[in-house]
N, CA, C and O of each residue as an XYZ file, in Angstrom:
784
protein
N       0.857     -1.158      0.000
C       0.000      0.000      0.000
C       0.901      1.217      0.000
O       1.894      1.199      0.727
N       0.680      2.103     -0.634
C       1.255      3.483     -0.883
C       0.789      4.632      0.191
O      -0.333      5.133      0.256
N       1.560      4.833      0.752
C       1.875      6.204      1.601
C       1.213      7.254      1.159
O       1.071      7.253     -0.064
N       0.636      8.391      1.874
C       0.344      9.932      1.117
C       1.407     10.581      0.953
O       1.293     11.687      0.424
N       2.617     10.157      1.308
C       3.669     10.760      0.826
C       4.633     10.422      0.284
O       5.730     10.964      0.153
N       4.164      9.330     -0.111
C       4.770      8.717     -1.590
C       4.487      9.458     -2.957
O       3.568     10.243     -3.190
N       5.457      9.040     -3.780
C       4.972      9.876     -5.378
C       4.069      9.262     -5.203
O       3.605      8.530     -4.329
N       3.582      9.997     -7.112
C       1.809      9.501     -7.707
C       2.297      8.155     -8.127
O       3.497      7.918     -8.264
N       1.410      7.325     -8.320
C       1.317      5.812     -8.908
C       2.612      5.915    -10.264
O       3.698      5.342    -10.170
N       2.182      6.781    -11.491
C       2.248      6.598    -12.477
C       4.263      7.075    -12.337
O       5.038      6.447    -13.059
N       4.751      8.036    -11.494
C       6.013      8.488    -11.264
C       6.877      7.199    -10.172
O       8.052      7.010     -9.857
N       5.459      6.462     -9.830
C       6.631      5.452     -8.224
C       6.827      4.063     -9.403
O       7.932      3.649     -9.750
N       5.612      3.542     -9.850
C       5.852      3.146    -11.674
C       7.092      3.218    -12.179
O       7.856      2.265    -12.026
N       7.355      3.981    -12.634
C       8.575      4.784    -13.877
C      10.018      4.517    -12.639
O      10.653      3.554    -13.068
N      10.515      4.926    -11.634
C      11.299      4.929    -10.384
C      11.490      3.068    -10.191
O      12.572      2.503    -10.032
N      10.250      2.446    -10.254
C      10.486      0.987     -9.622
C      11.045      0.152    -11.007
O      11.530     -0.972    -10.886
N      10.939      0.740    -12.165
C      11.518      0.058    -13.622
C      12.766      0.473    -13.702
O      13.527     -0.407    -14.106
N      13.251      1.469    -13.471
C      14.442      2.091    -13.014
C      15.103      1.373    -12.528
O      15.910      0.736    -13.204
N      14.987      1.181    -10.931
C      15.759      0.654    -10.158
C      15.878     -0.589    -10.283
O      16.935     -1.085     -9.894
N      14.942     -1.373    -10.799
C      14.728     -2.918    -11.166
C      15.989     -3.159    -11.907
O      17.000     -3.771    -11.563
N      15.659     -2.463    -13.135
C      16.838     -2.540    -14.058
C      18.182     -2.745    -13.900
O      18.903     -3.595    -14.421
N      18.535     -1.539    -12.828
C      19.415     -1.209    -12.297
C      20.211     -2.701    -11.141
O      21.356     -2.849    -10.714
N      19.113     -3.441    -11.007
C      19.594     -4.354    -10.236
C      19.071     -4.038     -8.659
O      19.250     -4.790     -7.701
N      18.565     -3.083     -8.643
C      18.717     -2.804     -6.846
C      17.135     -2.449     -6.298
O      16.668     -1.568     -5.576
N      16.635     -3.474     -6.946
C      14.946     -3.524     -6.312
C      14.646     -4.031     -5.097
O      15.562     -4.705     -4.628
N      13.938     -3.965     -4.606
C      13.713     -4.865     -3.173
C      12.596     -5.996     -3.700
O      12.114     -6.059     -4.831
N      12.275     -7.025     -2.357
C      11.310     -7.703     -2.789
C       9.699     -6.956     -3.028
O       8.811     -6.964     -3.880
N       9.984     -6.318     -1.665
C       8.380     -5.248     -2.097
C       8.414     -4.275     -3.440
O       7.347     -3.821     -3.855
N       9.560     -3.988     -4.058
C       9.423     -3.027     -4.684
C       8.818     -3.974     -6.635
O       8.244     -3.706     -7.690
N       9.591     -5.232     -5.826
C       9.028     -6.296     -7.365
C       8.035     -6.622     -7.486
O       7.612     -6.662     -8.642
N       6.782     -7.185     -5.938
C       5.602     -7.166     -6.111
C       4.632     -5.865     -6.515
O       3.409     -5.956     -6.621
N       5.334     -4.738     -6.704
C       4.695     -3.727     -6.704
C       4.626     -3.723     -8.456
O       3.588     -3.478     -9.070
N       6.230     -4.113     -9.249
C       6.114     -4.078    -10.475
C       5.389     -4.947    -11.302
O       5.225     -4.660    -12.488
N       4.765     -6.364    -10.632
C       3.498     -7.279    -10.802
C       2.386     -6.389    -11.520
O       2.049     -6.328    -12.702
N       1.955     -5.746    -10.424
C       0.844     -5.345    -10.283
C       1.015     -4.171    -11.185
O       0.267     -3.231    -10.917
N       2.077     -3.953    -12.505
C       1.924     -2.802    -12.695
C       2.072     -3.266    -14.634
O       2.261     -2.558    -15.624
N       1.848     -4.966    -14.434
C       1.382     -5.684    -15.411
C       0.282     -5.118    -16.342
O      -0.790     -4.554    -16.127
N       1.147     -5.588    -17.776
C      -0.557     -5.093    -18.371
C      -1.394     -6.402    -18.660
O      -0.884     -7.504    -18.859
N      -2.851     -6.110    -18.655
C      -4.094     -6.685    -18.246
C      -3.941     -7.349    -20.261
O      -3.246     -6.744    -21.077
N      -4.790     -8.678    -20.628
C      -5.043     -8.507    -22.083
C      -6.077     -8.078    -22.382
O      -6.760     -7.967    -21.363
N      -6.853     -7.604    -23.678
C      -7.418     -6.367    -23.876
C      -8.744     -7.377    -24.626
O      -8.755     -8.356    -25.372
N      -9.693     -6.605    -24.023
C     -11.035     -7.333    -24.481
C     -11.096     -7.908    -25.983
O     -11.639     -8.975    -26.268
N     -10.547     -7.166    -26.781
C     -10.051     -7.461    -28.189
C      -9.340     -8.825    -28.213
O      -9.887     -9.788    -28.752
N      -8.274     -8.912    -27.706
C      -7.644    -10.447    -28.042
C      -8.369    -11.510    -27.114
O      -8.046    -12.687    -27.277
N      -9.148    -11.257    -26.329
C      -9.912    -12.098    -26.045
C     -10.871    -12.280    -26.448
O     -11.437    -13.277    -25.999
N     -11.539    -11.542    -27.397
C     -12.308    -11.744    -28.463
C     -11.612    -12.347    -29.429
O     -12.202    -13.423    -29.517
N     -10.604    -12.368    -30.342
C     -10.247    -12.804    -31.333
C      -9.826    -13.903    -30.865
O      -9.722    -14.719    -31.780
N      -9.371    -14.547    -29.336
C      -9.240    -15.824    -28.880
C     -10.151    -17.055    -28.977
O      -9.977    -18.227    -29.312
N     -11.072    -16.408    -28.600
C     -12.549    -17.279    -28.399
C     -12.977    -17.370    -30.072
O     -13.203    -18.510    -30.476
N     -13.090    -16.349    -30.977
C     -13.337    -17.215    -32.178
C     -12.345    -17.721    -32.732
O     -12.499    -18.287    -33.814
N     -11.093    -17.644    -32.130
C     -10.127    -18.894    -33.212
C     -10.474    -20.052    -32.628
O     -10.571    -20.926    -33.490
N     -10.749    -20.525    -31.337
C     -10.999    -21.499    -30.749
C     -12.366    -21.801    -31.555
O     -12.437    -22.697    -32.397
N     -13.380    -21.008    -31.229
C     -14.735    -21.334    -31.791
C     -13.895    -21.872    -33.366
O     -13.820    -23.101    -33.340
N     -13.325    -21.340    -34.564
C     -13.381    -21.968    -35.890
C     -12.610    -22.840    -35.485
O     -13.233    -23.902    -35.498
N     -11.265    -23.034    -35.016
C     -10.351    -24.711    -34.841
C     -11.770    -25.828    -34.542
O     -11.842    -26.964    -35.010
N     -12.965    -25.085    -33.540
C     -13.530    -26.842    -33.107
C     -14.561    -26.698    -34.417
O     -14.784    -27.864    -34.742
N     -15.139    -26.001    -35.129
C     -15.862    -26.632    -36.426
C     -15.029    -27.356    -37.657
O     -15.190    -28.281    -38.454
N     -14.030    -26.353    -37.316
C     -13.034    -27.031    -38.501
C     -12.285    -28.048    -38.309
O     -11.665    -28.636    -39.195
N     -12.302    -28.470    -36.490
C     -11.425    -30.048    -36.490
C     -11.434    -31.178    -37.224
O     -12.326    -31.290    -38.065
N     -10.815    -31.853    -37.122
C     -10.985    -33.234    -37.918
C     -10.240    -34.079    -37.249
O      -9.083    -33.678    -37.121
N     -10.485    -35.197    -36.727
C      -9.818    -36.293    -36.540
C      -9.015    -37.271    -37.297
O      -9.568    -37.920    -38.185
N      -7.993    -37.410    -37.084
C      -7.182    -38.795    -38.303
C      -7.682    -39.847    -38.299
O      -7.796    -40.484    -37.252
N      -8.121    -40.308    -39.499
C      -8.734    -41.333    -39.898
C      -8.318    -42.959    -39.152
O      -7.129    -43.083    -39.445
N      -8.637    -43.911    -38.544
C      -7.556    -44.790    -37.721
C      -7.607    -46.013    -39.068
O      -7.738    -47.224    -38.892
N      -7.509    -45.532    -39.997
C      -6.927    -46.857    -40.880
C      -6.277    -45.986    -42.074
O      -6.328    -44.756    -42.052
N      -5.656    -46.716    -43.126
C      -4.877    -46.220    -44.186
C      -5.047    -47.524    -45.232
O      -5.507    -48.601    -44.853
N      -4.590    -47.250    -46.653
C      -3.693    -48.103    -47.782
C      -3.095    -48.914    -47.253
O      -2.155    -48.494    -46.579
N      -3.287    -50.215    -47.276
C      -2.091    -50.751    -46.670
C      -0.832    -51.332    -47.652
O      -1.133    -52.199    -48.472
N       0.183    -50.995    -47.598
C       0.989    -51.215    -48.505
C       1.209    -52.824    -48.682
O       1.417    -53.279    -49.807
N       1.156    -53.680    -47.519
C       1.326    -54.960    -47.812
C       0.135    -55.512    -48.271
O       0.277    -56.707    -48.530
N      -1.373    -54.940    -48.534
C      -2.600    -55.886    -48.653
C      -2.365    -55.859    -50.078
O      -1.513    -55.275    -50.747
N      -3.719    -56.951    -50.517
C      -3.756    -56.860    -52.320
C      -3.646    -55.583    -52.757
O      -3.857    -54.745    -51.880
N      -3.303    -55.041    -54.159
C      -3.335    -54.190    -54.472
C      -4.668    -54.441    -55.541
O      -4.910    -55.422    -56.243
N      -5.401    -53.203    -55.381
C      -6.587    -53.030    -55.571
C      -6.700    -51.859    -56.858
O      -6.023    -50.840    -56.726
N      -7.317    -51.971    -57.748
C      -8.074    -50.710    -58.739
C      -9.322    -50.555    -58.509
O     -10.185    -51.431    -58.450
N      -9.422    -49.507    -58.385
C     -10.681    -48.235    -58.348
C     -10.928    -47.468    -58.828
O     -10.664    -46.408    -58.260
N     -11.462    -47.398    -59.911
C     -12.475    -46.434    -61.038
C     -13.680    -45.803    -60.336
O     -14.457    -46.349    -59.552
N     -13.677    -44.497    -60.792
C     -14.737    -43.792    -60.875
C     -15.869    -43.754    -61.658
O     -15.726    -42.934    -62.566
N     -17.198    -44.447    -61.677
C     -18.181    -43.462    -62.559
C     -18.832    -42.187    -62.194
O     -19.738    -41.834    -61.439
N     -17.939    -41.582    -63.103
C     -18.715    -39.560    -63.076
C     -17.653    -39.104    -61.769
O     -16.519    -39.571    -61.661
N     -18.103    -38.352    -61.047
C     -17.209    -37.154    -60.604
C     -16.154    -38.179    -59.402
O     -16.650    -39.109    -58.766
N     -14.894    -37.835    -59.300
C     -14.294    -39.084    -57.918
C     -14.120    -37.930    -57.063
O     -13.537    -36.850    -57.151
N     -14.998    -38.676    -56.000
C     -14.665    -37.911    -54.980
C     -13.615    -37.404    -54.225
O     -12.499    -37.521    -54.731
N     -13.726    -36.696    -52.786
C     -12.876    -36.139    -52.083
C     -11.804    -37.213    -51.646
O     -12.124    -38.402    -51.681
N     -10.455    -36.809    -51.209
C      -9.266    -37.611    -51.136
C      -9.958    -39.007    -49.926
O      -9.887    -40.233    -50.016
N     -10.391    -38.395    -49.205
C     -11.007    -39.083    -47.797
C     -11.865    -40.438    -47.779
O     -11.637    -41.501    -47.202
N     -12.766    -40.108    -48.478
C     -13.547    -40.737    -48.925
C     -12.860    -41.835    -50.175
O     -12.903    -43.060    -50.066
N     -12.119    -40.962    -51.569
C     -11.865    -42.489    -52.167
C     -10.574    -43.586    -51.069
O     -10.555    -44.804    -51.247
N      -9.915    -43.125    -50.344
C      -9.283    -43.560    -49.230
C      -9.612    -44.353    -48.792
O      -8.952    -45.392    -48.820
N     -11.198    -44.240    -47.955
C     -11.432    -45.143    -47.464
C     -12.430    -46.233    -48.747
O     -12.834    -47.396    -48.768
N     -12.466    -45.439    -49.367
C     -13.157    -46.858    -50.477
C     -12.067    -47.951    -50.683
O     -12.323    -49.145    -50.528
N     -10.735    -47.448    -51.069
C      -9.631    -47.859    -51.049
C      -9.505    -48.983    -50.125
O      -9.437    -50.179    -50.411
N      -9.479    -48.295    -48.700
C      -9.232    -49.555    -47.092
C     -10.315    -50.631    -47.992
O      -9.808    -51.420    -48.789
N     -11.862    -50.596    -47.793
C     -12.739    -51.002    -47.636
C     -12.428    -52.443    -48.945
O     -12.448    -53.645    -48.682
N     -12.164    -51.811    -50.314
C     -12.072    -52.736    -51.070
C     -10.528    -53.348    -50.810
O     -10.440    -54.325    -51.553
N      -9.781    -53.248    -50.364
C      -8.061    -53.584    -49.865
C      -8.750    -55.031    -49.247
O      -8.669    -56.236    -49.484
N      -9.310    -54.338    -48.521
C      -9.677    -55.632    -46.704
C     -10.738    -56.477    -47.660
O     -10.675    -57.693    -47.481
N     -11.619    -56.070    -48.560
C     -12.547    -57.243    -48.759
C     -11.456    -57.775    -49.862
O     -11.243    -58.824    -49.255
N     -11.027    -57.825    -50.434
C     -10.082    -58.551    -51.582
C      -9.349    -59.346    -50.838
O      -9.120    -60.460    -51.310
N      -8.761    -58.992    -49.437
C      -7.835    -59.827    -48.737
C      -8.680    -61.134    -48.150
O      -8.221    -62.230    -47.825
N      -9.844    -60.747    -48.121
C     -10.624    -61.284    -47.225
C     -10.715    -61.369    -45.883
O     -11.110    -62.300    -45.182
N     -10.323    -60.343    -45.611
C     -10.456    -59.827    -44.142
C     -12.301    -59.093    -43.410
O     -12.810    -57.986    -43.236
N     -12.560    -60.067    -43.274
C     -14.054    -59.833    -43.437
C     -14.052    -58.630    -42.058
O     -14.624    -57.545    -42.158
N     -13.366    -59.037    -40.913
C     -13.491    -58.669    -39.604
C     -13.001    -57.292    -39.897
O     -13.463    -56.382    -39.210
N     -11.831    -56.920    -41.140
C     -11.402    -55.592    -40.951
C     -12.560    -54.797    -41.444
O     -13.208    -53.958    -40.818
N     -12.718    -55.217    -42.722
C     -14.158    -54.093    -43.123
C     -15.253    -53.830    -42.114
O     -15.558    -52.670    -41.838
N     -15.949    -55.022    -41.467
C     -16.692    -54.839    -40.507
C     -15.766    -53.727    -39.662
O     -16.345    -52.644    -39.745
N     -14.808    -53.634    -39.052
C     -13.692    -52.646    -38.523
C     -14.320    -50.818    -39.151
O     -14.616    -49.747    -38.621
N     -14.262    -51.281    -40.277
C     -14.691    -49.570    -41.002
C     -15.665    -49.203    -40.791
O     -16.017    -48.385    -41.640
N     -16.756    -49.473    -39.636
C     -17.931    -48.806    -39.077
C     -18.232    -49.206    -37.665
O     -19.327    -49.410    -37.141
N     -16.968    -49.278    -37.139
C     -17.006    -48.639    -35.628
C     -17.618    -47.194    -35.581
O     -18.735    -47.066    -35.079
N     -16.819    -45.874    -36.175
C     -17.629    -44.814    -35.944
C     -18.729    -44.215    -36.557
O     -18.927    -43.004    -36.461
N     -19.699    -45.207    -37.380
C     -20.572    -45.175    -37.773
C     -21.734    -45.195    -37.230
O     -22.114    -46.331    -36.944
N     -22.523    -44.260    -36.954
C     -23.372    -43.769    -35.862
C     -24.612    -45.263    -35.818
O     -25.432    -45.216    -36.735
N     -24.666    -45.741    -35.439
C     -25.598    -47.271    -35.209
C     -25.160    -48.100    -36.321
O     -25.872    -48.568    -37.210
N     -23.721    -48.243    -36.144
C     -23.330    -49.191    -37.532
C     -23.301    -50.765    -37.193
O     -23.241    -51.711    -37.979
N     -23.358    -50.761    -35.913
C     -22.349    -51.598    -34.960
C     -23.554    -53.111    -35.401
O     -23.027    -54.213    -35.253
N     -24.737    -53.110    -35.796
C     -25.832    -54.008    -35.893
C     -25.672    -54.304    -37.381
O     -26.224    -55.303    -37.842
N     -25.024    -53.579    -38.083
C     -25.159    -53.820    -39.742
C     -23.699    -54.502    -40.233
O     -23.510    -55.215    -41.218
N     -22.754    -54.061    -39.249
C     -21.603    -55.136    -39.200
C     -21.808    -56.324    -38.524
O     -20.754    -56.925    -38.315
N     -22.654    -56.787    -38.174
C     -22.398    -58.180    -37.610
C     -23.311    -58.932    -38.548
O     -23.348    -60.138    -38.306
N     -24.005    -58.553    -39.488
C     -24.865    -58.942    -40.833
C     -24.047    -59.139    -41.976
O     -24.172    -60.085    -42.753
N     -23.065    -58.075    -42.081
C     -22.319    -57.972    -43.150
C     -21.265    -58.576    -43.481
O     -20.676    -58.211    -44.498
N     -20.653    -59.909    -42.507
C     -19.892    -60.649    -42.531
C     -20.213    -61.959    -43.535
O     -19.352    -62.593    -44.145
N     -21.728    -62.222    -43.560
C     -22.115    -63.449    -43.844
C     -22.328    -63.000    -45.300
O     -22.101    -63.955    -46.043
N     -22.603    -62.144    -45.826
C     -22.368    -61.824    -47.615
C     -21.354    -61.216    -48.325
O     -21.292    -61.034    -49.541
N     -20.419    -60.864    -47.306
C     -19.086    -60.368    -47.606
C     -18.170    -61.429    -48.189
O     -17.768    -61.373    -49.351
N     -17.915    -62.216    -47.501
C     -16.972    -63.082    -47.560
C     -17.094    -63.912    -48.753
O     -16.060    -64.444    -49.157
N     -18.286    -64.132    -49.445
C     -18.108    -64.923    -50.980
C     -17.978    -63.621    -51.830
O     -18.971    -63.756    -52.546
N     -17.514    -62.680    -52.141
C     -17.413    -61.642    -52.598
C     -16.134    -61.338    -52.370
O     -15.779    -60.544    -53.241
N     -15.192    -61.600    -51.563
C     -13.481    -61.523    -51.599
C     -12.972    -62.034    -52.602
O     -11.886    -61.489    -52.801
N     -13.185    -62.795    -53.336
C     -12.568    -63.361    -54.868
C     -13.151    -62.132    -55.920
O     -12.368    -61.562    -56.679
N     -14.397    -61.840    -55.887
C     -14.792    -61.108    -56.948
C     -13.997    -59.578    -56.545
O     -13.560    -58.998    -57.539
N     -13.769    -58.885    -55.238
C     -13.113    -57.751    -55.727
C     -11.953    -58.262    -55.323
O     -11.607    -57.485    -54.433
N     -10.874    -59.350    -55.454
C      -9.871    -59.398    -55.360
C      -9.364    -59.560    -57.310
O      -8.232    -59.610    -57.791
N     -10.505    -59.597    -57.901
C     -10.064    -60.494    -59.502
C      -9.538    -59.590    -60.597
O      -9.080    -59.977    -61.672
N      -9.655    -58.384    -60.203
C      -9.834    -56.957    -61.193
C     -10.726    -55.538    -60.694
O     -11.237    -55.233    -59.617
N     -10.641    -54.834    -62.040
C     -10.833    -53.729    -61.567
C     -12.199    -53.419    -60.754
O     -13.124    -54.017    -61.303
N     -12.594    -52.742    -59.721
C     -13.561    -52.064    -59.094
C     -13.866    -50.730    -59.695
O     -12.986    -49.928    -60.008
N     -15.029    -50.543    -59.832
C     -15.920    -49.434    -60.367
C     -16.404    -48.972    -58.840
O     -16.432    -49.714    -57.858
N     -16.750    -47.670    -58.878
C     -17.025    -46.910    -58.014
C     -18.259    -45.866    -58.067
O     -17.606    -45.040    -58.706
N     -19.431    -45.275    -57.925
C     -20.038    -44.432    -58.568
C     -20.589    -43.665    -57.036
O     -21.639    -44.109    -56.572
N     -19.939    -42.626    -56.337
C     -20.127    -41.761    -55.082
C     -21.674    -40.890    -55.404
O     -22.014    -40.252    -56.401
N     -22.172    -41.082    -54.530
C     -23.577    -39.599    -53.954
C     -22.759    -38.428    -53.756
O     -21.567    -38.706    -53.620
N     -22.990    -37.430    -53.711
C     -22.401    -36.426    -53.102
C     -22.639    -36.516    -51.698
O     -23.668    -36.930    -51.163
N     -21.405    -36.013    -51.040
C     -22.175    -35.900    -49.601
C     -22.897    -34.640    -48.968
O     -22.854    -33.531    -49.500
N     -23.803    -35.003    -47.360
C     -24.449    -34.112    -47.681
C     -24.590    -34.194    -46.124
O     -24.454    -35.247    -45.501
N     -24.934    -32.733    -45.438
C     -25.198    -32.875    -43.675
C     -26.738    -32.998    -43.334
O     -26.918    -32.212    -42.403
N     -27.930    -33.617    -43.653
C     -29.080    -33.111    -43.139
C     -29.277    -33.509    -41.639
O     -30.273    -34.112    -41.238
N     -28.153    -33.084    -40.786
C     -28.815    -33.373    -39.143
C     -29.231    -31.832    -38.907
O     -28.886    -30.752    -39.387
N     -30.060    -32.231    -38.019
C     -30.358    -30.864    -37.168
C     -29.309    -29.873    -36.787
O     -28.202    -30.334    -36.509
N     -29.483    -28.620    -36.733
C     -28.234    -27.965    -36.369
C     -27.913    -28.279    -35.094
O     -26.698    -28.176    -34.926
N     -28.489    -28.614    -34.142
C     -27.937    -28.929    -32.658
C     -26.983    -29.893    -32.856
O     -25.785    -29.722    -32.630
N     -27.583    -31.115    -33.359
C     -26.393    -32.061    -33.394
C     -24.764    -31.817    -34.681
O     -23.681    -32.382    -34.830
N     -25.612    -30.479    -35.433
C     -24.178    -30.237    -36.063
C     -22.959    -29.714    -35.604
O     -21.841    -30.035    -36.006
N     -23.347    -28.565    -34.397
C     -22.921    -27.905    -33.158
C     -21.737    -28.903    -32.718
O     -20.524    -28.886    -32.930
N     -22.611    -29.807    -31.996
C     -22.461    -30.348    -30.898
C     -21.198    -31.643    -31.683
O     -20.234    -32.042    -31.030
N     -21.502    -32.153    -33.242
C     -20.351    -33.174    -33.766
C     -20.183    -32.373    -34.747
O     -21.256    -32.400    -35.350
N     -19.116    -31.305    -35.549
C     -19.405    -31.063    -36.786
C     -18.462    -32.044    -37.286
O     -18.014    -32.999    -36.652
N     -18.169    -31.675    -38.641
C     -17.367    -32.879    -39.553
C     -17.998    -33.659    -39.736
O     -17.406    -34.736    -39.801
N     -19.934    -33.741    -39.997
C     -20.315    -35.095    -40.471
C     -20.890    -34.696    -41.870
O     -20.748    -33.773    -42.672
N     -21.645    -35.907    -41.755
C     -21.950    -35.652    -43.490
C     -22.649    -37.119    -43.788
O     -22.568    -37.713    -42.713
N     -23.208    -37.857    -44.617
C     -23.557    -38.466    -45.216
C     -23.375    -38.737    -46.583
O     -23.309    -37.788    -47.364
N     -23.264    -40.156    -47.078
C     -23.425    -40.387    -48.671
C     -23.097    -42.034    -48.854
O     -22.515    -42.648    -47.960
N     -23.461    -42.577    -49.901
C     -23.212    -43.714    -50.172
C     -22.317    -43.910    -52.072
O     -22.109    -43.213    -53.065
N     -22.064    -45.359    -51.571
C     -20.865    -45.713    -53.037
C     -21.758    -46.630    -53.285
O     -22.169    -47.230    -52.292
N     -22.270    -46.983    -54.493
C     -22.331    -48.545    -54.960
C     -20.773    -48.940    -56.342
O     -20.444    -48.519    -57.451
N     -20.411    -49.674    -55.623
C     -19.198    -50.606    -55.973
C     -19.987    -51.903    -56.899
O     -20.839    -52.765    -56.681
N     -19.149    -51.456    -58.023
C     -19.399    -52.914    -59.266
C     -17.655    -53.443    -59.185
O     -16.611    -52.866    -59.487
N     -18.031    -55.151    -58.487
C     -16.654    -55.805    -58.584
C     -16.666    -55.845    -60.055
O     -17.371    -55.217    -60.844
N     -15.373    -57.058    -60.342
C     -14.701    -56.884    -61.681
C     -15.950    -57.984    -62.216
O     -16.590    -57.651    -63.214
N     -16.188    -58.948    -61.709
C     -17.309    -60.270    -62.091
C     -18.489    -59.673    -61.837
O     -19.189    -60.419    -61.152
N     -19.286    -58.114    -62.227
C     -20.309    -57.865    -62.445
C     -21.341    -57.659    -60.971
O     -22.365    -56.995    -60.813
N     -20.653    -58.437    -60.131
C     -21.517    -58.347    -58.939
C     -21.862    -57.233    -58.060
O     -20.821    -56.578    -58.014
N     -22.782    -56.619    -57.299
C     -23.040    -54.923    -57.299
C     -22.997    -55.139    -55.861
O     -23.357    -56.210    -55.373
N     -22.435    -53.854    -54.939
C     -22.212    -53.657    -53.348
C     -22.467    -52.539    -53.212
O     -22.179    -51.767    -54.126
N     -23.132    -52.029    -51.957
C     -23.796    -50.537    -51.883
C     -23.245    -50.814    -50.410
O     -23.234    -51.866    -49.771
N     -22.825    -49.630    -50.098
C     -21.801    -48.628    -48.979
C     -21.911    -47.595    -48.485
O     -21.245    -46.569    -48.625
N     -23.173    -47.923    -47.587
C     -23.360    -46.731    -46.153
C     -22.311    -45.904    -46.030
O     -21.217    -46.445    -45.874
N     -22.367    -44.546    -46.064
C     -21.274    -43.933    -45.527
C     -21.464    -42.695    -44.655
O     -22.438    -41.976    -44.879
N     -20.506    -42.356    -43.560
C     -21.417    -41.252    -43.143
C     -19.872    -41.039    -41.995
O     -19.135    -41.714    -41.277
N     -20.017    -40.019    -42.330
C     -18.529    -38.441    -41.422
C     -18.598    -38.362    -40.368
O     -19.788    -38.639    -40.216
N     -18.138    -38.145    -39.210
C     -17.919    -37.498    -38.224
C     -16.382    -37.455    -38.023
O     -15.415    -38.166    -38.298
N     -16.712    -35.876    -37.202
C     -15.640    -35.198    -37.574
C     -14.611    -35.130    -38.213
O     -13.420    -35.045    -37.911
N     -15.317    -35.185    -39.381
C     -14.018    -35.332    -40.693
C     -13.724    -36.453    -41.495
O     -13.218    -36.376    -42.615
N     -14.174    -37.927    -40.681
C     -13.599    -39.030    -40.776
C     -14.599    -40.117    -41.650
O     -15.523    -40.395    -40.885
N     -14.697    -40.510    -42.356
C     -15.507    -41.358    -42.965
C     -15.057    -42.699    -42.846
O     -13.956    -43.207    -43.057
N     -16.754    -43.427    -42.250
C     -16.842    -44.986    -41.467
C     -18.241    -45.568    -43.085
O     -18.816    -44.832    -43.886
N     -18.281    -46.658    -42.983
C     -18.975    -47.219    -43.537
C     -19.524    -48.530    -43.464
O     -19.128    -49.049    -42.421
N     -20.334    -49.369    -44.175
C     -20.859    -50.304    -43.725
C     -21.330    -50.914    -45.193
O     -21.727    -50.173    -46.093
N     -21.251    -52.129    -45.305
C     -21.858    -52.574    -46.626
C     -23.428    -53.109    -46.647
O     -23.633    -53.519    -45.505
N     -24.037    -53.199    -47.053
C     -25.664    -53.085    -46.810
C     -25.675    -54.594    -48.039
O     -25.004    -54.779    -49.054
N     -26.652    -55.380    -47.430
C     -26.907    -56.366    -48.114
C     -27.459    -56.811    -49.183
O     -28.622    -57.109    -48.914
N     -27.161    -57.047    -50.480
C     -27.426    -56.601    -51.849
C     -28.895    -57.435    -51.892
O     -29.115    -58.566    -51.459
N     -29.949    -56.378    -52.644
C     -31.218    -56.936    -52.415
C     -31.218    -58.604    -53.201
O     -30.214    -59.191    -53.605
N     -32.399    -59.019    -53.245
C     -32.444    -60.367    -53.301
C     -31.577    -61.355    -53.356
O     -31.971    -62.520    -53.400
């Protein structure tokens, strides 16, 4: 606390940077130069809070699978526009693992598939005679665009989703349709059981 016969604030200020400098401050005279800190300014705490606010719409999570360099090597054609890197990626995993016949990994590609978890344990039993056909040649591909219709609350609350589906023609003519659907960033999928 300051004396009435101490200088003004703004002159005992200017005197305690001085002497600091100088080497010959006391301990009271350093808590005094604390407090003589500048404050940050409503401004960068505004421009704080919306970089934070755009980093969490714009996050994205890393995808937890890749290409695998040791699985079959696989071709994938587009009919009409090929989609975003992400997406043919994981078309990529999806037809990799069924060519290998890794039935359990594809089922794997809709863990984060929002109620996928019931359509993978279906999708094992028509998958697996279908590992020869996209292991034999080329795969055709033909993408939906994707698209967000959730409510805005739940867009808030997960952004990075999205929706869309692939139907996949193996090389032997046989046709596969491929749930697909984003969160945060990441595209999971599921193979849906070819009608009759």
């Amino acid at each position: 606390m300051l004396s009435s016969s101490s200088p003004a604030p703004r002159a005992r200020s200017s005197q305690l940077r001085n002497s600091c400098r100088r080497g010959s401050c006391s301990e009271s005279d350093a808590s005094l130069r604390v407090l003589d800190t500048k404050v940050p300014t409503p401004g960068f705490c505004t421009l704080s809070l919306i970089g934070a606010a755009l980093w969490w719409f714009n996050r994205t999570d890393d995808a937890p699978y890749a290409v695998s360099a040791d699985g079959p090597r696989v071709t994938l054609a587009y009919d009409g526009e090929r989609p975003d890197e992400d997406v043919a990626t994981f078309l990529t995993v999806f037809v990799q693992r069924l060519a290998a016949g890794d039935v359990q990994g594809v089922d794997a590609l809709a863990d984060g598939y929002p109620d996928g978890s019931g359509a993978t344990r279906e999708s094992s039993d028509f998958l697996r005679p279908l590992a020869a056909s996209a292991a034999a040649g080329k795969v055709t591909a033909k993408v939906a665009g994707a698209e967000d219709a959730r409510p805005l609350s739940q867009r808030l609350k997960a952004p990075g989703g999205g929706t869309s589906q692939a139907d996949l023609t193996l090389a032997d003519g046989k046709h596969l349709r491929v749930q697909l659907a984003r969160e945060h960033g990441v595209w999971w999928g599921y193979a849906l059981a070819p009608a009759g």
